[in-house]
Structure formats: C-alpha cells, structure tokens
C-alpha positions in Angstrom: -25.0 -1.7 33.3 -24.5 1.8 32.1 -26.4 4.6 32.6 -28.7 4.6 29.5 -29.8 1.5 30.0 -30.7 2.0 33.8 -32.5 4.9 33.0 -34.7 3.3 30.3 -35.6 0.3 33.3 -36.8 3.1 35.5 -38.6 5.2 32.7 -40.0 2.7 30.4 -42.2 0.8 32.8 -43.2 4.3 34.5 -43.8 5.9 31.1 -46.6 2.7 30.2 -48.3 2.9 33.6 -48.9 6.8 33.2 -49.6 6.0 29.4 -52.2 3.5 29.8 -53.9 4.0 32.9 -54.9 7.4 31.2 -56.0 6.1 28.4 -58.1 3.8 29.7 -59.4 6.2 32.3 -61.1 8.3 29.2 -62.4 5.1 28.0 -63.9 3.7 31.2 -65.5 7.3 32.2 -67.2 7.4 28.5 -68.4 4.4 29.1 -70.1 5.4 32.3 -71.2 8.4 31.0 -73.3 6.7 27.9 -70.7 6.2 24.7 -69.4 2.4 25.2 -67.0 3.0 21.9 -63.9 2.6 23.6 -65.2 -0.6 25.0 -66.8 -2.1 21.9 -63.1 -1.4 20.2 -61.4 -3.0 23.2 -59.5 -0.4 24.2 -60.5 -0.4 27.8 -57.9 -3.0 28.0 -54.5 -2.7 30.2 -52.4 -4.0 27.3 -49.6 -1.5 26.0 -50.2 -2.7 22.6 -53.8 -1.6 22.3 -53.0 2.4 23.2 -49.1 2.8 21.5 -49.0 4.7 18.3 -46.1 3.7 16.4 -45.1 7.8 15.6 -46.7 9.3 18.2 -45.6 7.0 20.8 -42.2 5.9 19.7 -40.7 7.4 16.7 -41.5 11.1 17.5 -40.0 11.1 21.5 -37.5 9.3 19.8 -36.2 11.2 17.2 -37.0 14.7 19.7 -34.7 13.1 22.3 -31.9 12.1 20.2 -31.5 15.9 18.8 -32.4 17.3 21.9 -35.7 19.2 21.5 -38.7 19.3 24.4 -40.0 15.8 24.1 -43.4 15.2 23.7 -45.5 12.7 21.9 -48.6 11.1 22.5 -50.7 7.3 22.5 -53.3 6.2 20.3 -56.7 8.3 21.3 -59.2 6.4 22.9 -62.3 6.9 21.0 -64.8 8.7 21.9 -68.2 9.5 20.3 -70.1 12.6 21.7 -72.9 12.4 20.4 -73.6 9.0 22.6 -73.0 10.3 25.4 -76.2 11.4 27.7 -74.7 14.7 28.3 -72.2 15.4 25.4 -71.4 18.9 26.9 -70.5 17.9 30.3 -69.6 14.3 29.2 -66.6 15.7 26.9 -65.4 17.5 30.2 -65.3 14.6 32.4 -64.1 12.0 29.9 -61.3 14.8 29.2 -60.7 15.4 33.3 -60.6 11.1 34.0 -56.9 11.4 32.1 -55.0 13.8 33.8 -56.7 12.7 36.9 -55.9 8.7 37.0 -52.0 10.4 36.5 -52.9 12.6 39.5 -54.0 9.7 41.6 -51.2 7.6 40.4 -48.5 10.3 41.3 -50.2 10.1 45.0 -50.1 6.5 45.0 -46.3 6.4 43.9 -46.1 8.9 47.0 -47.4 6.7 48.9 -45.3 3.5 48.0 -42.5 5.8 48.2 -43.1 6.7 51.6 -43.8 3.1 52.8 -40.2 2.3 51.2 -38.3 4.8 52.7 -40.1 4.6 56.4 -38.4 0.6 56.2 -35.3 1.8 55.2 -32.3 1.6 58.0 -29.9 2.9 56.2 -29.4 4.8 52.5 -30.9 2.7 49.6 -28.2 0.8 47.5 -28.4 -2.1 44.2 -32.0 -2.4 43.3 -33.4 -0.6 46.3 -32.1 2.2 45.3 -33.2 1.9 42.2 -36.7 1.1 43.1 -36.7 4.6 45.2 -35.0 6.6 41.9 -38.3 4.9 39.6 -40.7 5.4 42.1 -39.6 9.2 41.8 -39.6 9.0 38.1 -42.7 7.8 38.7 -44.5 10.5 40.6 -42.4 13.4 38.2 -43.6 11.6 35.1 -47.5 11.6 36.2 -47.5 14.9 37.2 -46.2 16.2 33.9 -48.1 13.6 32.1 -51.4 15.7 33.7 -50.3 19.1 33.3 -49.1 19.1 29.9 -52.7 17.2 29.1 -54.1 19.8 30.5 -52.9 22.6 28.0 -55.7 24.5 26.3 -54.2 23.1 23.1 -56.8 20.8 20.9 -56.6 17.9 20.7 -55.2 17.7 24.4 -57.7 17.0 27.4 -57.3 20.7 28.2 -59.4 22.0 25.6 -62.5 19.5 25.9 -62.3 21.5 29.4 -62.6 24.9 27.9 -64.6 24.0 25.3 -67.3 22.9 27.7 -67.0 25.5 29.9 -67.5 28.2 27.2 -70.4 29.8 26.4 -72.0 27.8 23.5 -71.0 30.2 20.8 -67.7 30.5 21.8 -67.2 26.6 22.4 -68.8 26.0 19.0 -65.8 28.9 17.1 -63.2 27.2 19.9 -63.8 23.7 18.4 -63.6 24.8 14.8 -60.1 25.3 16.1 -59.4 21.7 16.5 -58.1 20.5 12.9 -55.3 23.5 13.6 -54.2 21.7 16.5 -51.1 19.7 16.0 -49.5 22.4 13.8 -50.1 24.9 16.2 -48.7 21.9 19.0 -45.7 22.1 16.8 -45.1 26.0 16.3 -45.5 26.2 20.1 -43.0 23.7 21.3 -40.4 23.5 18.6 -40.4 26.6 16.3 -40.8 29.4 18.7 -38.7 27.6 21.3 -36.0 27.1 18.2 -36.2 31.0 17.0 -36.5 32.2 20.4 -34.5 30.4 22.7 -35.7 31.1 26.3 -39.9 31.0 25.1 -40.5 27.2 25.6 -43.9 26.5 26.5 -42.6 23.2 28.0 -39.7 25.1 30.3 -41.9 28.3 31.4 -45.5 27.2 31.3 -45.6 23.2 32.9 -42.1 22.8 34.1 -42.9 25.1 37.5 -46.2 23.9 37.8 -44.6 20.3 37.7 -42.2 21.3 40.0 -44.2 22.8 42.6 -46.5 19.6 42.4 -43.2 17.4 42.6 -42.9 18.7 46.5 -46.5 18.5 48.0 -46.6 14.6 46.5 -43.1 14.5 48.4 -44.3 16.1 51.5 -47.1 13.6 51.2 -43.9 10.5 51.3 -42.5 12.3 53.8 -45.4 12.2 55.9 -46.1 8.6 55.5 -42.2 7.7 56.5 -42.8 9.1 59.5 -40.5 12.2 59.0 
C-alpha cells in the first residue's frame, strides 16, 4: 500500500468526523436557541452527503494540494436564520462558538482514545495498530486546526459572528456590511500575499503555532490517561 493511499485512510475518515460533527453542532445549537432551519432542511443529519460542497469541499483542497498552496476549503453552511432566533445577538455567537467547540471536544476525546490505546500497548504499535495511533493523532491535529482557523475574524468564518456580536451595535452593524467582501479577502490573505510575500502566510504564522501549542496539552492529556 503506498504511502498516498495510507495517508488518505487516516485523513479522510478524520477530515468527515471534524467536518460534520461541526456542522451539525451550528445546526443543533440554532435549533435550541429558536431558528429550527437547519432542521426543517435536514441538515442536522450525520450523513457526509448532506454538508459536502462539491468546490468547497473537494475540488478547491484538491486542486490547492496538488500545486502546493495552504489548503483550505470549506462544507456546505448550515443555515441559519437570525432573525428566528430568540436572541439573534447572542444566538449568532453561540451558534458560531458550537463549531469550533464540538472540534475542541472531539480533539479531547481523540486524546482520550489515544491514551487508552497507548496505556494497553506492551510494546511499540505495528500493522493497523500503528496505524490506528498515527489517525488518532491526525485526528486530534486536524480538529484543533479545524477550530482555530474557524475562528479567524474573517466573514463568513465562525470567528466573525463572535466579533460581530461582541461589538458595539454600531460597529457590529459597519463589521457585517463587511461580509459579502469575505471570500475575496479569504483569498488575498492566504494565497496572494503568501504568493507575493513568501514568509506572510496567515495559515503558517497566525494558526499554525496556536495549533501547535494546542497539539501538546491534548497530548499531555493522552499521556496522562496512559498512565505516564
């Protein structure tokens, strides 16, 4: 098996979980919080199919990895409808906060599992055992970034529902005028600057430390729980 297609075994299922399980989560918490939209649509749902966006999902990470740019890429959005919720200001917020936090909580339960594996371990992992331990890392690393980068003050990611609500109404109301400029300005930030100044990447200094940093406490946390 080479190594391409081992590496898609690991990342592909770990990629869905982190994908989905956000998605969701900004459904489900809408639907808590008043705007049942995501769940009239059925999109609420744990099916892959439901939340992929054909560009966004596959033909965009896809065509970034093959020429070697930051990869990025997004699902399809779970609607939401502000107006329906019973607090739109701090129902934005939290419907925002539910998807980086579901990839938070995942990356502690991928701790967790990992710790469990490696505490009833005798000896170093081999076959699918080790490669188990390698996607259960993946795992954790691919959460955490999934979280961080979401929470970018960048419309349309989660990151700016945050700031918007936290604003003073005035400046939340000019902040969200902001929004339609969003993807452009997602795409001068991560490929043009990066490609005219080499050494700027937004992905490489701004979440890739962050992500790092969060990589060891969730591993202190496996550690912990092997009994080491």
């Amino acid at each position: 098996m080479s190594e391409t297609v081992l590496l898609a075994i690991i990342l592909i299922p770990c990629l869905i979980v982190a994908i989905v399980f956000h998605e969701v989560a900004h459904g489900w918490v809408a639907n808590a919080l008043g705007d049942p939209t995501a769940k009239e649509r059925k999109r609420l749902s744990l099916n892959p199919i439901r939340h992929v966006d054909p560009v966004g999902t596959v033909i965009l990470p896809g065509i970034l990895a093959l020429t070697g740019a930051p990869v990025f890429g997004w699902a399809k959005p779970v609607p939401v409808i502000k107006q329906r919720l019973n607090n739109p200001r701090f129902g934005m917020m939290a419907v925002a906060a539910a998807g980086p936090g579901t990839n938070f909580v995942l990356a502690f339960i991928g701790a967790i599992a990992l710790g469990l594996l490696a505490g009833s371990l005798s000896a170093p992992p081999t076959g699918w055992l080790e490669i188990l331990v390698s996607g259960l890392n993946y795992f954790i690393v691919i959460n955490i970034f999934l979280a961080l980068f979401n929470l970018l003050p960048i419309p349309p990611f989660d990151g700016s529902h945050i700031v918007e609500g936290l604003l003073p109404r005035e400046a939340a109301a000019a902040y969200e005028k902001l929004r339609p400029l969003g993807l452009p300005l997602l795409f001068l930030l991560l490929l043009v600057i990066p490609w005219l100044f080499p050494g700027l990447g937004i992905v490489e200094n701004v979440v890739l430390p962050p992500v790092e940093w969060a990589r060891e406490q969730f591993l202190k946390i496996a550690i912990l729980v092997a009994g080491g």
